[in-house]
C-alpha positions as CSV (number, residue, x, y, z in Angstrom):
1,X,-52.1,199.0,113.1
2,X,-54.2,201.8,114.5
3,X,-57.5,202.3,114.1
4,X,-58.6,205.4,116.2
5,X,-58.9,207.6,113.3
6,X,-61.6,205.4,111.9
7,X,-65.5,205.5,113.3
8,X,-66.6,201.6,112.6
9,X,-70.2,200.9,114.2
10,X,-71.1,198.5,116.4
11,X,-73.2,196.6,114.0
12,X,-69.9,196.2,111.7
13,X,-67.8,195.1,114.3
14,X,-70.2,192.1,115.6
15,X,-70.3,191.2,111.5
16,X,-66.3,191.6,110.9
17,X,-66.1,188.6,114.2
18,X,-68.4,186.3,112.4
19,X,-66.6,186.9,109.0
20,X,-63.5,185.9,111.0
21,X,-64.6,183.0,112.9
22,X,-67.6,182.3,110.8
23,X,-66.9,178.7,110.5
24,X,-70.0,176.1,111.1
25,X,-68.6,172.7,109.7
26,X,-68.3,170.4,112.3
27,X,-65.3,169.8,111.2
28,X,-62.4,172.9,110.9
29,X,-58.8,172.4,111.0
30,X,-58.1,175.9,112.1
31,X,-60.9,175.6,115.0
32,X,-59.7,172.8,116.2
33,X,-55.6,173.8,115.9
34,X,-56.7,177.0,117.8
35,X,-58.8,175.2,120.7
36,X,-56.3,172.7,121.2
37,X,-53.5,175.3,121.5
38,X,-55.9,177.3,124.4
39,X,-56.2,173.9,125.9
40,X,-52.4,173.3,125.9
41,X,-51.8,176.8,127.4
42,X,-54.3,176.1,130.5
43,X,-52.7,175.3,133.7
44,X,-54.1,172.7,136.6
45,X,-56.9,175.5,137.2
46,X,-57.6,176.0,134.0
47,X,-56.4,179.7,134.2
48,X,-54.4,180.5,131.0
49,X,-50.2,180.0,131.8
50,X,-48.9,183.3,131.2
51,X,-45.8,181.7,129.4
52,X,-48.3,181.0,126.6
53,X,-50.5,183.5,127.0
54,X,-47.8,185.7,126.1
55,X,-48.0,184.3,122.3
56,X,-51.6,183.1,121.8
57,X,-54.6,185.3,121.1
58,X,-58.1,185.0,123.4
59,X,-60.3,183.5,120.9
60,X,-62.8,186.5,121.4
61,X,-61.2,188.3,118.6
62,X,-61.3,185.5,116.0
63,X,-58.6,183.7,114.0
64,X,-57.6,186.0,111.6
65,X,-55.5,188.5,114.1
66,X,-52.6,190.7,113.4
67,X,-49.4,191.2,113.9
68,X,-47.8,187.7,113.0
69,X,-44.1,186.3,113.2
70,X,-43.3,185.7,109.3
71,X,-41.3,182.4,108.6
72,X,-39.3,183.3,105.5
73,X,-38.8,179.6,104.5
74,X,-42.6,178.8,104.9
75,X,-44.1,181.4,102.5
76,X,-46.4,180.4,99.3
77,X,-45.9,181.6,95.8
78,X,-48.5,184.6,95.2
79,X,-49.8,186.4,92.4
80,X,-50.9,190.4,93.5
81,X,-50.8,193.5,91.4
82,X,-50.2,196.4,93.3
83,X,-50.0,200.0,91.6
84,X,-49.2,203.0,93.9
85,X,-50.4,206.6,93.3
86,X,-48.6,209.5,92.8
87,X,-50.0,211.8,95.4
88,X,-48.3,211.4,98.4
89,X,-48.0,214.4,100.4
90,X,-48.9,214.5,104.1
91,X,-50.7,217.2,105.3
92,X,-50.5,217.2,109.1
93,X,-48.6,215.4,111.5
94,X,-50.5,214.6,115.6
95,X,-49.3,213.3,118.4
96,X,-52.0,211.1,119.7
97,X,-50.7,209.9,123.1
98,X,-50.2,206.5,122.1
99,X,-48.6,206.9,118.5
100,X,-47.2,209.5,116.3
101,X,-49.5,210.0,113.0
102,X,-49.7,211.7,109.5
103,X,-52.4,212.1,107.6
104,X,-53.1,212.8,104.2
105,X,-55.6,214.8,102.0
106,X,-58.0,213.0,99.1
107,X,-56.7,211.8,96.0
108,X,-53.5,209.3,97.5
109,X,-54.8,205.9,96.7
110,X,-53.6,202.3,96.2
111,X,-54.7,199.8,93.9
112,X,-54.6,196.3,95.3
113,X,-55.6,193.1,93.0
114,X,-57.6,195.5,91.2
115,X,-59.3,197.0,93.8
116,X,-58.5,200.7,94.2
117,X,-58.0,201.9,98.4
118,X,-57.7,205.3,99.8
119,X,-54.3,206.4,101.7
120,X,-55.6,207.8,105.1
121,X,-53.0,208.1,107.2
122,X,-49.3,206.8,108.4
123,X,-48.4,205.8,112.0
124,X,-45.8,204.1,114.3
125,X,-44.9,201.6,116.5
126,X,-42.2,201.2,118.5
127,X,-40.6,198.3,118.5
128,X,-42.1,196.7,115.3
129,X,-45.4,194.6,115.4
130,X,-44.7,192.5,112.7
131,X,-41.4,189.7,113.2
132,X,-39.5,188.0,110.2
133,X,-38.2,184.9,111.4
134,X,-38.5,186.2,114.8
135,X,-36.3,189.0,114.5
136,X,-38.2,192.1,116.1
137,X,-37.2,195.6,114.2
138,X,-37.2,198.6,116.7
139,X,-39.8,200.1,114.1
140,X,-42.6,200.2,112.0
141,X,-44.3,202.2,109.7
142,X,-48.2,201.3,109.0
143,X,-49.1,203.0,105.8
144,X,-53.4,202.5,106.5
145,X,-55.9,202.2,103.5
146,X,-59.5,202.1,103.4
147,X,-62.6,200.9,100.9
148,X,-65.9,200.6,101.8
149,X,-67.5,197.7,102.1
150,X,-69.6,195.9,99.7
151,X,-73.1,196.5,101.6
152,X,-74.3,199.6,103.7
153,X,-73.1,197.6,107.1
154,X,-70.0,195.6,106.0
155,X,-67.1,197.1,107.8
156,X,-64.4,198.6,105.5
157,X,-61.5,197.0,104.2
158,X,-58.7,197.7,104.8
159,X,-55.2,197.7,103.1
160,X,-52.0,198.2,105.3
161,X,-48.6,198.7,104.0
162,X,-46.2,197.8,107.0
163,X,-42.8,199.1,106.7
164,X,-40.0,197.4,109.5
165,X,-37.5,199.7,110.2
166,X,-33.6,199.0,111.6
167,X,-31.4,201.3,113.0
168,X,-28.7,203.1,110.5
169,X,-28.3,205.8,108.2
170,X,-30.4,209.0,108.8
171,X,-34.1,208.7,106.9
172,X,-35.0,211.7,105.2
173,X,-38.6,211.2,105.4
174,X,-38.4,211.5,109.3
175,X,-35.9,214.2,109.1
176,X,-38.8,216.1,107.6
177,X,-41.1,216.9,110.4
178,X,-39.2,215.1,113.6
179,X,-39.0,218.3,114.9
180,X,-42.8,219.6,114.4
181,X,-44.2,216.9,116.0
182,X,-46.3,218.2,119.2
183,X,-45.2,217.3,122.3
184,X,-48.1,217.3,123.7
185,X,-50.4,214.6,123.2
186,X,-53.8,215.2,121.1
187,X,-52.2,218.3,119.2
188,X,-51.6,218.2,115.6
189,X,-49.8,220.3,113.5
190,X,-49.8,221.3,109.6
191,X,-47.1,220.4,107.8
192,X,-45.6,221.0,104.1
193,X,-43.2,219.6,101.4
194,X,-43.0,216.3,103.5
195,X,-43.4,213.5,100.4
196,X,-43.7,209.7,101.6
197,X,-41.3,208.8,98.4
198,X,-38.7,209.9,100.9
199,X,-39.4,207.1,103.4
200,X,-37.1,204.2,101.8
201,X,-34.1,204.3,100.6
202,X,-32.4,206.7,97.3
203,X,-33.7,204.5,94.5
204,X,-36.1,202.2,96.2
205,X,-40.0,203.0,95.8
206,X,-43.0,201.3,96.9
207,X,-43.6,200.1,93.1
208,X,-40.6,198.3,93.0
209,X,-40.7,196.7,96.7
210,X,-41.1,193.5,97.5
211,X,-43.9,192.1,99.6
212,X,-45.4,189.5,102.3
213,X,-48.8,189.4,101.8
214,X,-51.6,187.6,104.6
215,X,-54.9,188.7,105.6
216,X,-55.3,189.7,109.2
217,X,-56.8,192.1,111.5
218,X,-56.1,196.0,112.8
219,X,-53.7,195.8,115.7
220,X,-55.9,197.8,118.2
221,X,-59.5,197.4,119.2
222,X,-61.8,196.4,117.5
223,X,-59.3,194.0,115.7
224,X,-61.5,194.2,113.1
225,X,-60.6,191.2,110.9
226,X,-60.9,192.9,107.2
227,X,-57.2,193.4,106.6
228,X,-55.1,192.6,103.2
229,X,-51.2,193.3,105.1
230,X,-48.7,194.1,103.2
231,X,-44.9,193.4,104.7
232,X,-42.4,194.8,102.6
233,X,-38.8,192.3,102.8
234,X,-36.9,195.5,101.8
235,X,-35.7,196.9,105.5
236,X,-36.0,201.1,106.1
237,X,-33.1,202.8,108.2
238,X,-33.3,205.6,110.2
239,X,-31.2,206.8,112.6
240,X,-31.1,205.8,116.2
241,X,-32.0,209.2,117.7
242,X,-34.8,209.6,115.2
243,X,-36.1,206.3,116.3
244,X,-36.0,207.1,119.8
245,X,-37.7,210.5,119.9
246,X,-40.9,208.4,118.2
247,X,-40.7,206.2,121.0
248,X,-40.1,209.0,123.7
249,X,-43.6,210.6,122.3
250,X,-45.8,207.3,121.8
251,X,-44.2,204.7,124.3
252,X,-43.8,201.3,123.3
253,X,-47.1,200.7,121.6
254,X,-46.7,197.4,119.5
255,X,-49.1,194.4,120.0
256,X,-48.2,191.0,120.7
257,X,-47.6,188.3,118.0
258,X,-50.6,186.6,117.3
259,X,-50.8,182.9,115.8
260,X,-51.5,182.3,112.0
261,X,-54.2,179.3,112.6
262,X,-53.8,177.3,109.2
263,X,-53.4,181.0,107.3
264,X,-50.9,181.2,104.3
265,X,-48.9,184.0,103.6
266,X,-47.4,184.6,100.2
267,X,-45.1,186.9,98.3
């Protein structure tokens, strides 16, 4: 997920690590899973083997990082209320250099377990972030919510719908404003009549989606571990050429999986 269009201080940064790692008990199952796993991954010189470094996170960013492989079979039972708005319309689409993003005025918002977020803004990676039973999609869509936080120097929370994306039919939601995008990096454009109810499939809406549900971390620094993620099971198609001119304009932009530590993650 990407977190450039947001301005978090220092101050909240330093206090989003300790809420992520903020454990003192002198005994933690997750602290102790994650520091034997670093141990594991160290070779004779104690230098990280980049076989494992691949798949484990540096601990400087705490336990609670993003994107995650999903096993299916492994999920809990969960119990979320989620109620989507009706304004949806983006207003301008930019082509930052290292991802293609929409944004959207006041007004779109999502409630979450009763907690009501603001719609900011949409962007993509190519290939996905997220895997489902290690199956990486060559897409996803990160649909990025925010709420302050509960005191003047908590970071925000965040709320992230992730959509994974396969190659197939044309999607009408890209078919939209492909061809506005700038080309040149850090250029943005206005856009109209482009409606984020076009994004799934004819019939299939956000309301009636199904969902994977974890709490994690944005996806690009400061991995800022505030995050309610929301995986929807129901796949997007677009069409091969649309999916390649995203990743023509932002490159392949997707963080490595990162390891769950002890988290569950429900539906």
């Amino acid at each position: 997920m990407d977190s450039r269009s947001f301005v978090v201080p220092t101050l909240a940064i330093g206090i989003a690590f300790s809420i992520g790692i903020g454990c003192t008990s002198k005994s933690c199952p997750p602290c102790e899973e994650a520091t034997a796993l670093v141990e594991e991954a160290k070779g004779s010189d104690g230098e990280p083997v980049s076989g494992h470094h691949y798949t484990l996170p540096g601990l400087d960013h705490g336990l609670l990082q993003s994107p995650v492989n999903i096993l299916s079979d492994e999920t809990e039972a969960g119990k979320h209320h989620i109620r989507f708005g009706e304004a949806n319309e983006a207003e301008e689409v930019a082509n930052l250099g290292t991802t293609v993003e929409l944004s959207f005025g006041r007004g779109s918002t999502t409630e979450f377990d009763g907690k009501v977020y603001e719609l900011l803004q949409l962007h993509f990676h190519t290939p996905a972030e997220h895997l489902i039973d290690g199956i990486t999609y060559p897409m996803e869509v990160h649909l990025v919510h925010r709420r302050p936080g509960p005191a003047a120097f908590d970071p925000p929370a965040y709320l992230v719908l992730a959509l994974l994306v396969r190659m197939g039919a044309s999607n009408a939601f890209l078919a939209e404003f492909l061809d506005a995008i700038p080309t040149q990096p850090g250029e943005a454009v206005e856009l109209h009549d482009v409606f984020l109810r076009d994004v799934s499939r004819p019939g299939v809406d956000f309301d009636n989606m199904h969902y994977y549900h974890y709490r994690g971390s944005l996806t690009t620094p400061p991995y800022t571990e505030s995050v309610d993620w929301l995986i929807a099971k129901e796949i997007v198609e677009a069409g091969p050429a649309q999916i390649q001119r995203i990743n023509l304009l932002e490159g392949d932009n997707a963080r490595h999986v990162q390891a769950l530590y002890s988290r569950e993650i429900d539906e």
